[in-house]
N, CA, C, O and CB atoms as a CASP TS submission, in Angstrom:
PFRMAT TS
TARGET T0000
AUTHOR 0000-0000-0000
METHOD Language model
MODEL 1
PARENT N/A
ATOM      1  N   UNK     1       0.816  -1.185   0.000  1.00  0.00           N
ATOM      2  CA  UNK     1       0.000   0.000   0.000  1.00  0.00           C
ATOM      3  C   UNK     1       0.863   1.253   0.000  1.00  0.00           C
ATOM      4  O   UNK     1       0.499   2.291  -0.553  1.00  0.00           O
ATOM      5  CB  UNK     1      -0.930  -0.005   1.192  1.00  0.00           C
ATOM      6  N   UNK     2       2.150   1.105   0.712  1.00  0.00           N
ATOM      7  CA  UNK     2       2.978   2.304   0.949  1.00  0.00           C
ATOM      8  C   UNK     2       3.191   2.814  -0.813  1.00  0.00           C
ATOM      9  O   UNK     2       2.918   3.928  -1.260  1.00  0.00           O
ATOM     10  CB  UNK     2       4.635   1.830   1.939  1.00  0.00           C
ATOM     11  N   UNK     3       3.599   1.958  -1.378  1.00  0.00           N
ATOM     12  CA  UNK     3       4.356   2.032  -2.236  1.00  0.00           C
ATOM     13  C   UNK     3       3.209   2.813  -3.148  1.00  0.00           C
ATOM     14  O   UNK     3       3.365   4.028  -3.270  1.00  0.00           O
ATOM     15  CB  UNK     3       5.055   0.677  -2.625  1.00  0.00           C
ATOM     16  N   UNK     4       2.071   2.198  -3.794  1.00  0.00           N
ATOM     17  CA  UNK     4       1.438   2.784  -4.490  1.00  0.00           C
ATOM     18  C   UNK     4       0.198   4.280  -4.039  1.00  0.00           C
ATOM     19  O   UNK     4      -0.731   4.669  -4.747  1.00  0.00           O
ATOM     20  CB  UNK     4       0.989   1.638  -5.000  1.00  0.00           C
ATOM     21  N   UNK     5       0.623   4.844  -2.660  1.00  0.00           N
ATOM     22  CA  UNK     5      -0.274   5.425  -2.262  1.00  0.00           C
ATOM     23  C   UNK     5       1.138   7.051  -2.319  1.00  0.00           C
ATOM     24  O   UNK     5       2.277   7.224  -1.884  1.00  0.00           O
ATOM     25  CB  UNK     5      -1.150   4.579  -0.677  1.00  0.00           C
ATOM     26  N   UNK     6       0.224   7.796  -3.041  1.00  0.00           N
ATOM     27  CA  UNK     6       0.603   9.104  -3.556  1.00  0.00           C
ATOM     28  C   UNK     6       1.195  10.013  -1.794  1.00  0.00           C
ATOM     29  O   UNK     6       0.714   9.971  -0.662  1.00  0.00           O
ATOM     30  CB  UNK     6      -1.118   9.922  -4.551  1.00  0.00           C
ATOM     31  N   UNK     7       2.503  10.793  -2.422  1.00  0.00           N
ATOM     32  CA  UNK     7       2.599  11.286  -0.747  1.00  0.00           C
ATOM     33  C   UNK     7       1.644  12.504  -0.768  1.00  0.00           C
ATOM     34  O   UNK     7       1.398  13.523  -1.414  1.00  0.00           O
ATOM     35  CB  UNK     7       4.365  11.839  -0.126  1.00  0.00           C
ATOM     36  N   UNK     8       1.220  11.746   0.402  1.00  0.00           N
ATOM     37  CA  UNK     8       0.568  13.175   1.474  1.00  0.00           C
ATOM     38  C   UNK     8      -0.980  12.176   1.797  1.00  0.00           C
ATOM     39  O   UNK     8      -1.983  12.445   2.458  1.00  0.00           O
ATOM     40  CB  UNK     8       0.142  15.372   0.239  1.00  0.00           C
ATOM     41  N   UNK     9      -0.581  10.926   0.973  1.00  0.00           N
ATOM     42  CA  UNK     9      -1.877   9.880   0.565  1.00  0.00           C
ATOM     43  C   UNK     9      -2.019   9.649   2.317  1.00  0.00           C
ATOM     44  O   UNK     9      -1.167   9.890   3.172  1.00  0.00           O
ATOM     45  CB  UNK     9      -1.414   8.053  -0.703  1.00  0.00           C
ATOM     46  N   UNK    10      -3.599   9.022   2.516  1.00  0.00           N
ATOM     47  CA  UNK    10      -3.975   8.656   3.888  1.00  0.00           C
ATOM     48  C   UNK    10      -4.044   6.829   3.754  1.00  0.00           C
ATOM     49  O   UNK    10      -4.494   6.413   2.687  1.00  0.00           O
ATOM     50  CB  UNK    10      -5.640   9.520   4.355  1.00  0.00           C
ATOM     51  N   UNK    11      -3.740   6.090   4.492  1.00  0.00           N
ATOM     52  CA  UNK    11      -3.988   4.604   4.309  1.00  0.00           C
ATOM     53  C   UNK    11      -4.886   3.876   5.184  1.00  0.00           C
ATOM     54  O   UNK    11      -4.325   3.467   6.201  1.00  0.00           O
ATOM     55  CB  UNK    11      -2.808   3.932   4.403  1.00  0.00           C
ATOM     56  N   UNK    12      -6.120   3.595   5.083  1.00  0.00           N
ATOM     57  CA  UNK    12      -7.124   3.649   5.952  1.00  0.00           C
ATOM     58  C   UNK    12      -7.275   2.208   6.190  1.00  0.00           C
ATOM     59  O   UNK    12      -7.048   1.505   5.205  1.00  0.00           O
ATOM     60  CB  UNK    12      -8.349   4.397   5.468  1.00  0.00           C
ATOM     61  N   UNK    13      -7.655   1.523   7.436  1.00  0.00           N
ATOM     62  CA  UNK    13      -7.865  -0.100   7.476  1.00  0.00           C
ATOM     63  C   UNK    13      -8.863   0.041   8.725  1.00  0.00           C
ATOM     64  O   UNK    13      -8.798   0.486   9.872  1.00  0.00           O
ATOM     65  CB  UNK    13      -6.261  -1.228   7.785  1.00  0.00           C
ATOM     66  N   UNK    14      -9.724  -0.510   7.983  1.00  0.00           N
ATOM     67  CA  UNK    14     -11.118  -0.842   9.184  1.00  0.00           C
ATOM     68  C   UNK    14     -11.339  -2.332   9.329  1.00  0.00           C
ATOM     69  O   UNK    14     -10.849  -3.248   8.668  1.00  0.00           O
ATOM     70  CB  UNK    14     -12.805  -0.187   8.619  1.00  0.00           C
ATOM     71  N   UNK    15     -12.081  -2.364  10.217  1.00  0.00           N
ATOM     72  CA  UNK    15     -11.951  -3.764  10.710  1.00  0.00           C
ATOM     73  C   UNK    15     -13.301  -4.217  11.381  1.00  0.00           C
ATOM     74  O   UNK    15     -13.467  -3.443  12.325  1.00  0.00           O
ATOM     75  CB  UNK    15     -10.730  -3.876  11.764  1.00  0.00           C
ATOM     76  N   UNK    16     -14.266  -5.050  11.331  1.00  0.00           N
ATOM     77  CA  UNK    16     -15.273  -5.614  12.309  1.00  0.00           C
ATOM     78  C   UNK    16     -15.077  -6.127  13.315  1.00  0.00           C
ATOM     79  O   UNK    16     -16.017  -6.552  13.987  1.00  0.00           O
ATOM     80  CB  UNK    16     -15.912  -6.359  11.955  1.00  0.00           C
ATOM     81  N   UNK    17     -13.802  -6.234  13.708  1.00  0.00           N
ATOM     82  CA  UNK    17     -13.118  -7.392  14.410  1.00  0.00           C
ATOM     83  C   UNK    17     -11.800  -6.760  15.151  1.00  0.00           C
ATOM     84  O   UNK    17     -10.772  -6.464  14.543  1.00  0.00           O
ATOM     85  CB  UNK    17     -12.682  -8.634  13.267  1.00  0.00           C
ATOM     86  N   UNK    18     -11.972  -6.617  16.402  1.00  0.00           N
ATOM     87  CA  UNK    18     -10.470  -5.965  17.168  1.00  0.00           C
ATOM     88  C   UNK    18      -9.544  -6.682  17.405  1.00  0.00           C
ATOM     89  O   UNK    18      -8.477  -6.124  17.662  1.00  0.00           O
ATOM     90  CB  UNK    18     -10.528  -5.412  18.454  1.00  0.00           C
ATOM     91  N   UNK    19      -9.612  -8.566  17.412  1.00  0.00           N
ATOM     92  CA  UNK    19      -8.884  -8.986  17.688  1.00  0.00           C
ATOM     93  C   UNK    19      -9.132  -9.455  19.377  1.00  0.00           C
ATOM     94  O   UNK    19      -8.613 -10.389  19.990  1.00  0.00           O
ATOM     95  CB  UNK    19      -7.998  -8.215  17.190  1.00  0.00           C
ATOM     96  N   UNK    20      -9.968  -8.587  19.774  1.00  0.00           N
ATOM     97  CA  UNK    20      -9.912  -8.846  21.298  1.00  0.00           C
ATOM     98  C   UNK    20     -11.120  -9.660  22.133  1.00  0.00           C
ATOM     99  O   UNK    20     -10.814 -10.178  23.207  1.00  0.00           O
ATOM    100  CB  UNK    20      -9.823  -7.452  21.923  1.00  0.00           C
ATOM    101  N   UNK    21     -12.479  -9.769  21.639  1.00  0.00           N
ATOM    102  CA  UNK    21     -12.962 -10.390  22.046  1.00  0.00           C
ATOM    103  C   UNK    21     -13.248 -12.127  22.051  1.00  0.00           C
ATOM    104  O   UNK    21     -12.724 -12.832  21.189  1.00  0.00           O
ATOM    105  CB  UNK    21     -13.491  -9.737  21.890  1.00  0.00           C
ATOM    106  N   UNK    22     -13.815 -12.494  22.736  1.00  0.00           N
ATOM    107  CA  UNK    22     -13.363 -13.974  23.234  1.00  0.00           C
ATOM    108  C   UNK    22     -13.684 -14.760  21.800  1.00  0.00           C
ATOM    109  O   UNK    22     -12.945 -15.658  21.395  1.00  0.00           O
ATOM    110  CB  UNK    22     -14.397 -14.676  24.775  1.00  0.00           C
ATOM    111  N   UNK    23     -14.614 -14.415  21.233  1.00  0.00           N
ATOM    112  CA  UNK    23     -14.558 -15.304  20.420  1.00  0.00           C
ATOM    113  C   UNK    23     -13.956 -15.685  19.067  1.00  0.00           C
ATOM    114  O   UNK    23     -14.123 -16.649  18.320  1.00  0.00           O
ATOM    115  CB  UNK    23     -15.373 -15.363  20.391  1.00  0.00           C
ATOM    116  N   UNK    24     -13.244 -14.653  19.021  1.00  0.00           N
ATOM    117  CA  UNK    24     -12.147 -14.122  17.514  1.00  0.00           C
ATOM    118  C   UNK    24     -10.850 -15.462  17.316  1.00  0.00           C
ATOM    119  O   UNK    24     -10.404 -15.780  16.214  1.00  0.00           O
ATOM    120  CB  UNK    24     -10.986 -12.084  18.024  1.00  0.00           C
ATOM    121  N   UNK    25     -10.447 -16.060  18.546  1.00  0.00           N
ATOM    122  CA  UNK    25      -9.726 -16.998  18.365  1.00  0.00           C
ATOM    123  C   UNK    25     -10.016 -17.988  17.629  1.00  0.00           C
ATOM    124  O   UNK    25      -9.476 -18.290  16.565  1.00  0.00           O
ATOM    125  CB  UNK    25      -9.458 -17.336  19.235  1.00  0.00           C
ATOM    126  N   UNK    26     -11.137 -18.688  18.331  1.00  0.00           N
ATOM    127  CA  UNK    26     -12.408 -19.411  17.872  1.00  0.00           C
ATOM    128  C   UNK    26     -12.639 -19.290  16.400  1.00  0.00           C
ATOM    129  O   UNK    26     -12.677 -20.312  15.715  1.00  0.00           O
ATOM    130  CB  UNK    26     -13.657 -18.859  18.593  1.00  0.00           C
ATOM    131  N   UNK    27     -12.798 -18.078  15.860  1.00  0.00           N
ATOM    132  CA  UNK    27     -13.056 -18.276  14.462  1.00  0.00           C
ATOM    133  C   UNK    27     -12.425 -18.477  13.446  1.00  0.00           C
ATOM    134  O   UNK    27     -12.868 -18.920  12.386  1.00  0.00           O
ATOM    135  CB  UNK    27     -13.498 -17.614  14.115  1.00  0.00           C
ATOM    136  N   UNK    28     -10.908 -18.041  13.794  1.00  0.00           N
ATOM    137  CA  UNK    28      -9.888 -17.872  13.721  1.00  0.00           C
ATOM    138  C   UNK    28      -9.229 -19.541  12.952  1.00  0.00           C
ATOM    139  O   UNK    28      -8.794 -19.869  11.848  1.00  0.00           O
ATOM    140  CB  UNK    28      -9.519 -17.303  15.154  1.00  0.00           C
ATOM    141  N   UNK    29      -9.453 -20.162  14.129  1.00  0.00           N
ATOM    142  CA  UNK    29      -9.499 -21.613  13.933  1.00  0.00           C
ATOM    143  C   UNK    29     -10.360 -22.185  12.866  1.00  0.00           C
ATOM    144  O   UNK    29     -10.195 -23.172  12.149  1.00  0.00           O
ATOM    145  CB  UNK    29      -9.895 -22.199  15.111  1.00  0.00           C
ATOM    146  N   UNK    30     -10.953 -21.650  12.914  1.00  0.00           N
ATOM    147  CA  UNK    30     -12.689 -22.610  12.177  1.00  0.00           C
ATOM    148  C   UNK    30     -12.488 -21.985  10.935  1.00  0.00           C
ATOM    149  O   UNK    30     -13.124 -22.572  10.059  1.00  0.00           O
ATOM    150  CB  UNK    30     -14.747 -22.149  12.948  1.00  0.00           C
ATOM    151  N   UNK    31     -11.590 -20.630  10.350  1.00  0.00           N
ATOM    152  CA  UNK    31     -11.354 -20.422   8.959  1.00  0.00           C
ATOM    153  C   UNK    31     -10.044 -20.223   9.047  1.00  0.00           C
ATOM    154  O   UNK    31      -9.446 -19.360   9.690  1.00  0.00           O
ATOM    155  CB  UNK    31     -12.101 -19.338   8.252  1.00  0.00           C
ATOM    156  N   UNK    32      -9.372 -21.597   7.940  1.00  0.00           N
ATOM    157  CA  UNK    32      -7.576 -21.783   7.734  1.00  0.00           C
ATOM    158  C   UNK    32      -7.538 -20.789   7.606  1.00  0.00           C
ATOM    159  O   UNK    32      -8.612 -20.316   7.236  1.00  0.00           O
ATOM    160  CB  UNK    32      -6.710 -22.556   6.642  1.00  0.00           C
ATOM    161  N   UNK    33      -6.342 -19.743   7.797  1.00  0.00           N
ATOM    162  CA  UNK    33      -5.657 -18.999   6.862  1.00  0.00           C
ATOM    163  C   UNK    33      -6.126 -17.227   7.463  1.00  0.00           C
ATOM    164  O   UNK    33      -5.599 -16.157   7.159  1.00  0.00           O
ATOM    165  CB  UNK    33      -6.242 -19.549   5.096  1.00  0.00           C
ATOM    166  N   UNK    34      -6.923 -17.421   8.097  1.00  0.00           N
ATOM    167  CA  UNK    34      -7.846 -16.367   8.813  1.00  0.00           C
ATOM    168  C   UNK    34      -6.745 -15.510  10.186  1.00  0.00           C
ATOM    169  O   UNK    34      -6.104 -16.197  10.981  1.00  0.00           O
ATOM    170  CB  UNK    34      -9.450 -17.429   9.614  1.00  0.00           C
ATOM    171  N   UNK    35      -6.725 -14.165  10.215  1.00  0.00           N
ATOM    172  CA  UNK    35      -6.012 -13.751  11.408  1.00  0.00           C
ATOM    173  C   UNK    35      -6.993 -12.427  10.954  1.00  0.00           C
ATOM    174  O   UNK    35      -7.308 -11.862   9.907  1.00  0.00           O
ATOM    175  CB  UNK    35      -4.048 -13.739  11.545  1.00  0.00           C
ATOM    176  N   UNK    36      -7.386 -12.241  13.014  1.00  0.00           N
ATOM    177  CA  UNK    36      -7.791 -11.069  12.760  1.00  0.00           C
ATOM    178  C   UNK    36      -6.422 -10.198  13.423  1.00  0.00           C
ATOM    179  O   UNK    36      -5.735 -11.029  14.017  1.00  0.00           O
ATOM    180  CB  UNK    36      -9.342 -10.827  13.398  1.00  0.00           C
ATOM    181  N   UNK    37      -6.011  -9.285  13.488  1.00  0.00           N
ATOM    182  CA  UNK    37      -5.091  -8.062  13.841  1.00  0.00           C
ATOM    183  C   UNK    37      -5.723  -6.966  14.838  1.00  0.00           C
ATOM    184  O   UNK    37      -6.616  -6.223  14.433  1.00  0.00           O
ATOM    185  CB  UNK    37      -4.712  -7.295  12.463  1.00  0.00           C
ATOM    186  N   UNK    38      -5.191  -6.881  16.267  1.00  0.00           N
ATOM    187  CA  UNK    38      -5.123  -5.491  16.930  1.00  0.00           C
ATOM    188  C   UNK    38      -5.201  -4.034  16.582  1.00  0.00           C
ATOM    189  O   UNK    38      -4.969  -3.624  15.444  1.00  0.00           O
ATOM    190  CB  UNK    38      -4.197  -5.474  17.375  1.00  0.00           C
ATOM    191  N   UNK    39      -5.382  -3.611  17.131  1.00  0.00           N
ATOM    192  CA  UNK    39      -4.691  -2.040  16.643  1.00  0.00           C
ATOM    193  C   UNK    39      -3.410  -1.618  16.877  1.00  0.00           C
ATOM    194  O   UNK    39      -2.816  -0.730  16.265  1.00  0.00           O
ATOM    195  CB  UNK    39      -5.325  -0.918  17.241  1.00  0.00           C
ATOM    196  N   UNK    40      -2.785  -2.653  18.283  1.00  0.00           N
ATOM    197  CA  UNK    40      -1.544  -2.336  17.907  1.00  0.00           C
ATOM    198  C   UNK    40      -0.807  -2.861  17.129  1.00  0.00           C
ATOM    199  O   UNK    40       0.261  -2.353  16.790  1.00  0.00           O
ATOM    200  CB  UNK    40      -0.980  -2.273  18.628  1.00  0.00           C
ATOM    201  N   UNK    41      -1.288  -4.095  16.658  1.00  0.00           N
ATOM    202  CA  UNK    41      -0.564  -4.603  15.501  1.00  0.00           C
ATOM    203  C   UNK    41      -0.964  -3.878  13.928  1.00  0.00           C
ATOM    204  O   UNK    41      -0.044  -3.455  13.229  1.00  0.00           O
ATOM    205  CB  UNK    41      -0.891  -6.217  15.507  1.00  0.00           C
ATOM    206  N   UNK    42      -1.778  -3.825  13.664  1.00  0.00           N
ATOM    207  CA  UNK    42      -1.904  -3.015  13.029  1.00  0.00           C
ATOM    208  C   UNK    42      -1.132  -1.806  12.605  1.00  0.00           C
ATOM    209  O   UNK    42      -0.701  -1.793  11.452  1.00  0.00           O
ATOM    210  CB  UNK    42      -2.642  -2.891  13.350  1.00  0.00           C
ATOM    211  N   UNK    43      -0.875  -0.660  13.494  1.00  0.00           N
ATOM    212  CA  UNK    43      -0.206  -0.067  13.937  1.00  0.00           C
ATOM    213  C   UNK    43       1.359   0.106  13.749  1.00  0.00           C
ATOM    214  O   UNK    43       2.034   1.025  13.286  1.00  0.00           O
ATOM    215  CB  UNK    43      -0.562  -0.302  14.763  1.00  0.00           C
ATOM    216  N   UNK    44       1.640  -0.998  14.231  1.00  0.00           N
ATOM    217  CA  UNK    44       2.998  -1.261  14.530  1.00  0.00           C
ATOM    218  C   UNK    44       3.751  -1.603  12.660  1.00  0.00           C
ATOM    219  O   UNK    44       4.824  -1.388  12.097  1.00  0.00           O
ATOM    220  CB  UNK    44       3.016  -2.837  15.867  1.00  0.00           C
ATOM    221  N   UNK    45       2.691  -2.100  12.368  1.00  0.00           N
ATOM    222  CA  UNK    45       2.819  -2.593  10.825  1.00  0.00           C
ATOM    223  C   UNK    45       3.316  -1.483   9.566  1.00  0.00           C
ATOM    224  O   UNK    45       4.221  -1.276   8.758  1.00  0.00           O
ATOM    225  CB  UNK    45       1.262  -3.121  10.403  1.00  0.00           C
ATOM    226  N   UNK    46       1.689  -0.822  10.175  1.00  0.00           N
ATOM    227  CA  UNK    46       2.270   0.484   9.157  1.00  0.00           C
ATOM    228  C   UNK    46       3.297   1.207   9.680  1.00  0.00           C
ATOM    229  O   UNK    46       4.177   1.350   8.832  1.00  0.00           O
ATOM    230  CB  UNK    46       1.219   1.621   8.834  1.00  0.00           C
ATOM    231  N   UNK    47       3.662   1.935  11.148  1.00  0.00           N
ATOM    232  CA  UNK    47       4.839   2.709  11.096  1.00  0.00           C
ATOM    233  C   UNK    47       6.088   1.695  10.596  1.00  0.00           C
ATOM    234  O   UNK    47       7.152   2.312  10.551  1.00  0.00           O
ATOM    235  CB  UNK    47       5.088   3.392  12.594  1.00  0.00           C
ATOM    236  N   UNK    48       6.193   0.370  10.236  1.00  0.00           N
ATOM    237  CA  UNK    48       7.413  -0.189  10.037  1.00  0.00           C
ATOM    238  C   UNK    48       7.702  -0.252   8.458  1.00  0.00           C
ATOM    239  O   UNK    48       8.802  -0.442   7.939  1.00  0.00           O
ATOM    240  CB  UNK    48       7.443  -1.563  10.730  1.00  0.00           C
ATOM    241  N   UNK    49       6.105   0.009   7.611  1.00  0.00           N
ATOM    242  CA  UNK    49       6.167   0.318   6.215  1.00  0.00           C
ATOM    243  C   UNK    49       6.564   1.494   6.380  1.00  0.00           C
ATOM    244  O   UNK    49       7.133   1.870   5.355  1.00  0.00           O
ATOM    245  CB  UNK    49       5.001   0.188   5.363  1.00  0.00           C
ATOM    246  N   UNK    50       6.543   2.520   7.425  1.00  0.00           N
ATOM    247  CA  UNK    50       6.887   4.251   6.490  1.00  0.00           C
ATOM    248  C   UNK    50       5.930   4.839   6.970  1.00  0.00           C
ATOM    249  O   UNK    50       6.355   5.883   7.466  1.00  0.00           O
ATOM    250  CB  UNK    50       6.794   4.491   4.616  1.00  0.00           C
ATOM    251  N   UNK    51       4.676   4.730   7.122  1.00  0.00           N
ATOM    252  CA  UNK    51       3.738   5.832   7.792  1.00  0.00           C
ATOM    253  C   UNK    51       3.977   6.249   8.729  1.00  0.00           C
ATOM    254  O   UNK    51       4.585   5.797   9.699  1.00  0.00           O
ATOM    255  CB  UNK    51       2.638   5.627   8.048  1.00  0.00           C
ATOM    256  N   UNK    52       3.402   7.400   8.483  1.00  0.00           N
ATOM    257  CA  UNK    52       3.596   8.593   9.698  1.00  0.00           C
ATOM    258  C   UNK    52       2.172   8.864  10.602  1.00  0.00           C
ATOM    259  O   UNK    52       1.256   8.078  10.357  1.00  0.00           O
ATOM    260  CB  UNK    52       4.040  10.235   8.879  1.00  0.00           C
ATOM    261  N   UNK    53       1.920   9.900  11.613  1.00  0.00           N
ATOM    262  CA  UNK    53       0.829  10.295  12.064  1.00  0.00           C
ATOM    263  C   UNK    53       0.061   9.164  11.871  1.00  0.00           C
ATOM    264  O   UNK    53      -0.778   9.182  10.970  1.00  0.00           O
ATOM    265  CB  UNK    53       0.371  11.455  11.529  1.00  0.00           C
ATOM    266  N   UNK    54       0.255   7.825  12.810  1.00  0.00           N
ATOM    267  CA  UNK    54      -0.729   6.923  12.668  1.00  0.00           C
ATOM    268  C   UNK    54      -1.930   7.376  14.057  1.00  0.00           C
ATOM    269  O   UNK    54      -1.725   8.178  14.968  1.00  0.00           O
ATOM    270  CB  UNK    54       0.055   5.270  12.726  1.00  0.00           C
ATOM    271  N   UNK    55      -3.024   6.647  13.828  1.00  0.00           N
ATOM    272  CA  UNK    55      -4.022   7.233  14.851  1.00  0.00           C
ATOM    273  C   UNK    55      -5.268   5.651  14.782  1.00  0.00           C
ATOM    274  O   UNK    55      -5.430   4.869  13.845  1.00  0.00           O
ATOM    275  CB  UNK    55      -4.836   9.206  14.124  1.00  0.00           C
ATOM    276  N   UNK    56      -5.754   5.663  15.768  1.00  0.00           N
ATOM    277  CA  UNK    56      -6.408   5.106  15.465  1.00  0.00           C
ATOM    278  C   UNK    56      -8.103   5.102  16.348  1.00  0.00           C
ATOM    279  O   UNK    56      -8.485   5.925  17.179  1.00  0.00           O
ATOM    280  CB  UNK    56      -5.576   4.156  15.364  1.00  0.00           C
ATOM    281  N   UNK    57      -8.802   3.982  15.854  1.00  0.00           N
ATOM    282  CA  UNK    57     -10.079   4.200  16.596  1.00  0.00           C
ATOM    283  C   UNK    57     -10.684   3.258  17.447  1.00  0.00           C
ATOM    284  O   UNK    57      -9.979   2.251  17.389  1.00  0.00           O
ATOM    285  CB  UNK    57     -10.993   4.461  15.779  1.00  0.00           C
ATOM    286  N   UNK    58     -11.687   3.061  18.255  1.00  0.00           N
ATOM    287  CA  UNK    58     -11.811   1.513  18.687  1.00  0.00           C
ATOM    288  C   UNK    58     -13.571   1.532  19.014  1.00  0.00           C
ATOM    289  O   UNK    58     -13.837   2.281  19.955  1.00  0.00           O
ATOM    290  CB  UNK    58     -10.631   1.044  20.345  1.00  0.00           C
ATOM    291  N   UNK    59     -14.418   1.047  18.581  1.00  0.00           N
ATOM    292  CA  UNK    59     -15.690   1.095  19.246  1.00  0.00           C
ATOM    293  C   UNK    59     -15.610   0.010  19.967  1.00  0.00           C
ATOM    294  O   UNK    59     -15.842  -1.044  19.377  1.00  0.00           O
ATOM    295  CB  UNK    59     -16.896   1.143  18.432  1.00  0.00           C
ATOM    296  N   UNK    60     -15.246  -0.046  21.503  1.00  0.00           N
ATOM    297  CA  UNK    60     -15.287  -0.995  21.966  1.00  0.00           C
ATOM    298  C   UNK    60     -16.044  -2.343  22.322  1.00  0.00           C
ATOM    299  O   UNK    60     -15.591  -3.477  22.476  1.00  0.00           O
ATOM    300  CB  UNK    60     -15.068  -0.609  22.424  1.00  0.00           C
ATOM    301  N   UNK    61     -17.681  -1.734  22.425  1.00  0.00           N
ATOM    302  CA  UNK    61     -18.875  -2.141  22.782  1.00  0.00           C
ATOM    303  C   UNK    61     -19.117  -3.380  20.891  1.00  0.00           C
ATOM    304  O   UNK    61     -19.376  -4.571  20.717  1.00  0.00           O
ATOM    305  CB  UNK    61     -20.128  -0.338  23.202  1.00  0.00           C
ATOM    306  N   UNK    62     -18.902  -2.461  20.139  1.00  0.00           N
ATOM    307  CA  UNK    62     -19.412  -3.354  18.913  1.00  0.00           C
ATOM    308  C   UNK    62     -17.411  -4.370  18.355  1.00  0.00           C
ATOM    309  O   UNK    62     -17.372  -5.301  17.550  1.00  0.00           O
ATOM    310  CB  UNK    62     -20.348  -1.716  17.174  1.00  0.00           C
ATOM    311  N   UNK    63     -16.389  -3.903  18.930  1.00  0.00           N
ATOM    312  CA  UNK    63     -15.119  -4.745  18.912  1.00  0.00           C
ATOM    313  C   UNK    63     -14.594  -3.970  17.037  1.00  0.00           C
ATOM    314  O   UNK    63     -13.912  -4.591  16.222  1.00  0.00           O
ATOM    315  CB  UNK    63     -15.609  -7.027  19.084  1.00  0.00           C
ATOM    316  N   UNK    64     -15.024  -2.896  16.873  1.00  0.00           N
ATOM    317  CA  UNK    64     -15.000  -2.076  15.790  1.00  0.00           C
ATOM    318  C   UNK    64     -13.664  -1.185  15.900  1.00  0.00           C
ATOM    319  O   UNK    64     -13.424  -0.326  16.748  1.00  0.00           O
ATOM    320  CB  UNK    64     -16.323  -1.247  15.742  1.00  0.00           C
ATOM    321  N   UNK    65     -12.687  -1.693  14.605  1.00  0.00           N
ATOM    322  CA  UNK    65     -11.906  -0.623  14.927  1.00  0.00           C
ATOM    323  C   UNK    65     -11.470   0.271  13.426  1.00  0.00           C
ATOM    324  O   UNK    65     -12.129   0.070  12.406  1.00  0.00           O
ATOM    325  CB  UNK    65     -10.596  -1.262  15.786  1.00  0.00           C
ATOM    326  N   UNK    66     -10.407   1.168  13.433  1.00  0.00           N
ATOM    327  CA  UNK    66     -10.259   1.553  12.448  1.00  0.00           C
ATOM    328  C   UNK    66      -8.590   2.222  12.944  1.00  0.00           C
ATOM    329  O   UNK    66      -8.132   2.311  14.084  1.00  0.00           O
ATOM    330  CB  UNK    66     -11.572   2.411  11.938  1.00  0.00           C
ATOM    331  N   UNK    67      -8.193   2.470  12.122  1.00  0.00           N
ATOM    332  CA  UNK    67      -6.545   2.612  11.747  1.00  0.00           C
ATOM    333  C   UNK    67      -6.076   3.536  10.985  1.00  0.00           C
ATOM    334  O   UNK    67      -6.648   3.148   9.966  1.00  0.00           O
ATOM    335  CB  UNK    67      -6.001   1.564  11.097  1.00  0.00           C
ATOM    336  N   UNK    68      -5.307   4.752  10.529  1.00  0.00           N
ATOM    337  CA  UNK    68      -4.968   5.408   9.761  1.00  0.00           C
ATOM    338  C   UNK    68      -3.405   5.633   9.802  1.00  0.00           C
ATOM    339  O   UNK    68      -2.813   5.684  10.880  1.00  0.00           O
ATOM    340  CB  UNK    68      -5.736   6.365   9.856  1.00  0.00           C
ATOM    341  N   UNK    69      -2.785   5.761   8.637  1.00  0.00           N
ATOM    342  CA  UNK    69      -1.223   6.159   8.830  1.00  0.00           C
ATOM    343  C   UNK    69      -1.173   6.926   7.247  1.00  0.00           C
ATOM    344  O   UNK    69      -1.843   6.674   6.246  1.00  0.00           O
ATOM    345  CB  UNK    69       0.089   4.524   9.108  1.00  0.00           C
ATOM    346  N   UNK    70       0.044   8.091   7.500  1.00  0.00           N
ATOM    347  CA  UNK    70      -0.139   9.033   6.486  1.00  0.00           C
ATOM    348  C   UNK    70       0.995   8.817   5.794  1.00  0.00           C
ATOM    349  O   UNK    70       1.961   8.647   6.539  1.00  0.00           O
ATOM    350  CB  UNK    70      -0.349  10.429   6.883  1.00  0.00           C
ATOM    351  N   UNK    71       1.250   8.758   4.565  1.00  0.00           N
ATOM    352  CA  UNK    71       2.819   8.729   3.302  1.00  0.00           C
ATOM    353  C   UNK    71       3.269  10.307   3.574  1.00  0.00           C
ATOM    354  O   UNK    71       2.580  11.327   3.600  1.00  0.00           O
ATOM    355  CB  UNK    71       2.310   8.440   0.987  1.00  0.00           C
ATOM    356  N   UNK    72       4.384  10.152   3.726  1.00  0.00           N
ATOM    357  CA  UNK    72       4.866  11.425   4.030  1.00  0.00           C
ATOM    358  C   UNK    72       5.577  11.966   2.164  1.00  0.00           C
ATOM    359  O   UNK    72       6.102  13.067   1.998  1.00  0.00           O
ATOM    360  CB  UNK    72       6.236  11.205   5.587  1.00  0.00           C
TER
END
């Protein structure tokens, strides 16, 4: 994404799924190949591609999150 996203570009990743509630493991299992991701992993991901001003969001109650990091 770094690569093809224009600078000053925003890189947005939303998610249904925080990673944190009990049953995400669980599903996890039940579809091969399946990982859901944190926000700090998330996170941690893009500042190691190059983004900058990462931020992020969390609706805790619905396990809703969202993620942003900016191409400098």
């Amino acid at each position: 994404m770094y690569r093809v996203l224009r600078p000053g570009g925003t890189c947005l990743i939303a998610n249904e799924m925080d990673g944190l509630a009990a049953d995400v493991r669980t599903f996890e299992k039940t579809v091969g190949g399946f990982r859901v991701y944190t926000i700090d992993e998330i996170a941690e991901y893009l500042a190691n591609a190059g983004f900058t001003d990462i931020r992020s969001r969390h609706d805790e109650t619905r396990h809703f999150i969202c993620v942003t990091g900016k191409k400098l």
